[in-house]
C-alpha positions as CSV (number, residue, x, y, z in Angstrom):
1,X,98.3,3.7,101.6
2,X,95.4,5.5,100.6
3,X,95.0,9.2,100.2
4,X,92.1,10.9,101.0
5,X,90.8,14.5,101.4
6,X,89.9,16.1,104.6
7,X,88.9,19.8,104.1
8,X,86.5,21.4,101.5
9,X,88.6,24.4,101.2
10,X,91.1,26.4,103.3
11,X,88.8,28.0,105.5
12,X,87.3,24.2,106.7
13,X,90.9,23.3,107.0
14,X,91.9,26.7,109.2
15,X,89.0,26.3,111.8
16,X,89.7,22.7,112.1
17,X,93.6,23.0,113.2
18,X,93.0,26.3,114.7
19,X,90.8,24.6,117.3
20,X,92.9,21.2,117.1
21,X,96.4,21.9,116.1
22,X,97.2,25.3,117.3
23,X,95.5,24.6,120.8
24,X,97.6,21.3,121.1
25,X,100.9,20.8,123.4
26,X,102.2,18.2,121.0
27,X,102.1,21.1,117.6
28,X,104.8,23.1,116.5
29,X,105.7,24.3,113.0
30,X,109.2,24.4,112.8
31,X,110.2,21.0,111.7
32,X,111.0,20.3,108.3
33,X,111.0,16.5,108.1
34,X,107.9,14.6,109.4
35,X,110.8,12.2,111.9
36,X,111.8,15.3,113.5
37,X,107.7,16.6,114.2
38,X,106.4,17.4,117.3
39,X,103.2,15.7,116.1
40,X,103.0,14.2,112.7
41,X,99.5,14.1,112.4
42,X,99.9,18.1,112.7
43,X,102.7,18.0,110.1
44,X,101.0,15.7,107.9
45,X,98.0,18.0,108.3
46,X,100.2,20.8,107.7
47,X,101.4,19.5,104.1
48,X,97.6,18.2,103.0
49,X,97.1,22.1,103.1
50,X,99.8,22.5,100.0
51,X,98.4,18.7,98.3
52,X,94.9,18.8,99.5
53,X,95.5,15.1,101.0
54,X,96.5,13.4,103.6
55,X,97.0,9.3,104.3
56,X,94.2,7.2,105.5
57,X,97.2,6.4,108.7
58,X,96.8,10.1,109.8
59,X,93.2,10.2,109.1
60,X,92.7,7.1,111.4
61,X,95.3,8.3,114.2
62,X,92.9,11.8,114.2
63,X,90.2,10.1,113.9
64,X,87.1,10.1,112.0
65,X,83.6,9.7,111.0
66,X,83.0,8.9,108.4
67,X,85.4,7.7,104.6
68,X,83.1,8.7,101.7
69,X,84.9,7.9,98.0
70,X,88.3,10.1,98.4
71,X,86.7,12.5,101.1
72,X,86.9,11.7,104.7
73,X,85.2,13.7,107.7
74,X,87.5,14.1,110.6
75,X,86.1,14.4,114.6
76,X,85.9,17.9,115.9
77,X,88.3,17.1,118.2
78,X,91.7,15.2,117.4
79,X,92.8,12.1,119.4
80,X,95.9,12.6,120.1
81,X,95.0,16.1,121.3
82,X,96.9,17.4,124.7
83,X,96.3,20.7,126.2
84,X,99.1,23.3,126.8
């Protein structure tokens, strides 16, 4: 498994899951193991903001452009994305 970087910095990473995550039927932030998630590409999402990673399985079930080195560039809007 591969880790690889998806944000820049925190305020990347904020407007991406505020208009992904937050918006989605499938997040919730409650969970404390990823088994027990409502989405784990959320949760995993939600612990690269504490490791500044995340695996190159979540990066491919979001979805992405582009895999540059360690850095990858994620769609503007997630796959698995469901509205409330």
């Amino acid at each position: 498994m591969k880790e690889l970087i998806p944000f820049s910095n925190g305020t990347e990473a904020d407007y991406w899951q505020i208009n992904n995550c937050h918006k989605c039927a499938l997040y919730e932030f409650e969970s404390t193991d990823i088994s027990a998630a409502g989405c784990k590409l959320a949760f995993e999402l939600d612990f690269g903001r504490i490791s500044g990673t995340i695996s190159d399985e979540a990066a491919k079930g979001i979805g992405y452009t582009q895999i540059d080195n360690k850095f990858v560039t994620l769609v503007e809007k997630c796959k698995q994305f469901k509205m409330e």
